[in-house]
N, C-alpha and C positions, 0 to 999 in steps of 0.2 A: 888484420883481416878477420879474424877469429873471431874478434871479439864486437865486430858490426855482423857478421851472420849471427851470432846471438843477439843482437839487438835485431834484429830483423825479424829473430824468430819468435823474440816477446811479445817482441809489437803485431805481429800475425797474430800471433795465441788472444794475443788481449782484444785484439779487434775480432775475428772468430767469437771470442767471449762475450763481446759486449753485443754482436749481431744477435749470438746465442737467446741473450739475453732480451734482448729487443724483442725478438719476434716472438720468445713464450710468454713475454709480458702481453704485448700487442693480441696474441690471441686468446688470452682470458681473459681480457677485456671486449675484445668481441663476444665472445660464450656468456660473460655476466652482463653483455647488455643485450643477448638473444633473451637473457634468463629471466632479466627485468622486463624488457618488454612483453612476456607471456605472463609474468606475472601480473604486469598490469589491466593489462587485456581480461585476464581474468576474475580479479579483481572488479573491474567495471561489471562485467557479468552477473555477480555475486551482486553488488550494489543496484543495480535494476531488478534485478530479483527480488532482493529485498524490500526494495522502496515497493513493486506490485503487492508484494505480499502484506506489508503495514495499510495502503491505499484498502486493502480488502479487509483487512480487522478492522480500521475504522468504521468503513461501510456498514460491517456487521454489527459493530458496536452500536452506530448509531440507531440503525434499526434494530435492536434488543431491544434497545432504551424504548424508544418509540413503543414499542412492542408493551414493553411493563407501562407506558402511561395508557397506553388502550387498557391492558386489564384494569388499570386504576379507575377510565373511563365505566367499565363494568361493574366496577365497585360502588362506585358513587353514583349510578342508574338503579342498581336494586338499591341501594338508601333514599332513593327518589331526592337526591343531590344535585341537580340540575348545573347548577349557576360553576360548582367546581369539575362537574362533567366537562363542561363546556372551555374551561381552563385546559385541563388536561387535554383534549380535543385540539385546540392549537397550539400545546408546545408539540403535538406528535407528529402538528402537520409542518412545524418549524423543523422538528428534527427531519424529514422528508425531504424537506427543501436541501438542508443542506449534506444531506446523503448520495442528492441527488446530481451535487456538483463532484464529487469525487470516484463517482462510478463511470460505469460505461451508458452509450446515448439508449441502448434498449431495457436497460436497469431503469435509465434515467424516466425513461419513457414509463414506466409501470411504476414509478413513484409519484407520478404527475397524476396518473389515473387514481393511484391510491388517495391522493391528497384531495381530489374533486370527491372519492367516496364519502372521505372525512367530514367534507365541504357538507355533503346532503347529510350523515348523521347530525351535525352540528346544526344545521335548520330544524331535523327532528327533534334534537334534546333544547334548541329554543322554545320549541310548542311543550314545554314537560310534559314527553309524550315517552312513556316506558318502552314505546315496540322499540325505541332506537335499537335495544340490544340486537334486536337480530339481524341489523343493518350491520352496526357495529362486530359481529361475528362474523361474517361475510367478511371487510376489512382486515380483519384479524386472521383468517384462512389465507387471503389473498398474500398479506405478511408474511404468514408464515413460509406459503411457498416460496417467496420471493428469499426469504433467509435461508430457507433447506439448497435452493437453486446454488445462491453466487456462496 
């Protein structure tokens, strides 16, 4: 009889044990999937963040660029260089265009307007007519707020 209440009492202990066992397994596994879910979550956070943040150095990149072929447009107007004015003039209203797809619709809107300015300099420097510059300045202000702004 002795020796079945000590089997009884191993077999208690062991199962005590293995319950033991169970449930502080079971709840660090809840705690590392509260831990991963918040990590994830956050995560996502930080990646949207980031994706705004690249959408907006494009943006700006694109209109620098744009920005340095206007001064080039400037450049080649005092050379009374008409024909590579005129070059230059539409890669800026290219780079505009597609500036104007990865901004926002009131960016997009004042890139629309910019590219119609372009539009009437690039009639002016058709006619090899030097006033463009100050049309072309005008353009290049409006740029620039628009890059000081976003």
């Amino acid at each position: 009889m002795k020796f079945f209440f000590k089997l009884i009492a191993v077999v208690f202990m062991l199962a005590v044990i293995f319950g033991a066992g169970y449930f502080m397994g079971s709840f660090r596994m809840e705690k590392l999937d509260r831990m991963l879910a918040a990590a994830k979550s956050e995560m996502a956070t930080k990646v949207t963040g980031l994706e705004g943040e690249i959408r907006s150095l494009r943006f700006r990149m694109q209109l620098t660029t744009a920005r340095d072929r206007l001064l080039a447009v400037e450049t080649h107007i005092k050379e009374r260089n008409f024909g590579m004015a005129e070059t230059e003039l539409e890669s800026a209203k290219d780079g505009f265009r597609s500036a104007a797809k990865i901004t926002s619709k009131e960016n997009g809107e004042t890139l629309i307007g910019l590219e119609g300015a372009v539009d009437g300099v690039i009639e002016i420097v058709r006619r090899s007519d030097p006033r463009a510059k100050a049309k072309l300045d005008a353009v290049k202000a409006d740029l620039d707020r628009l890059i000081n702004r976003s």
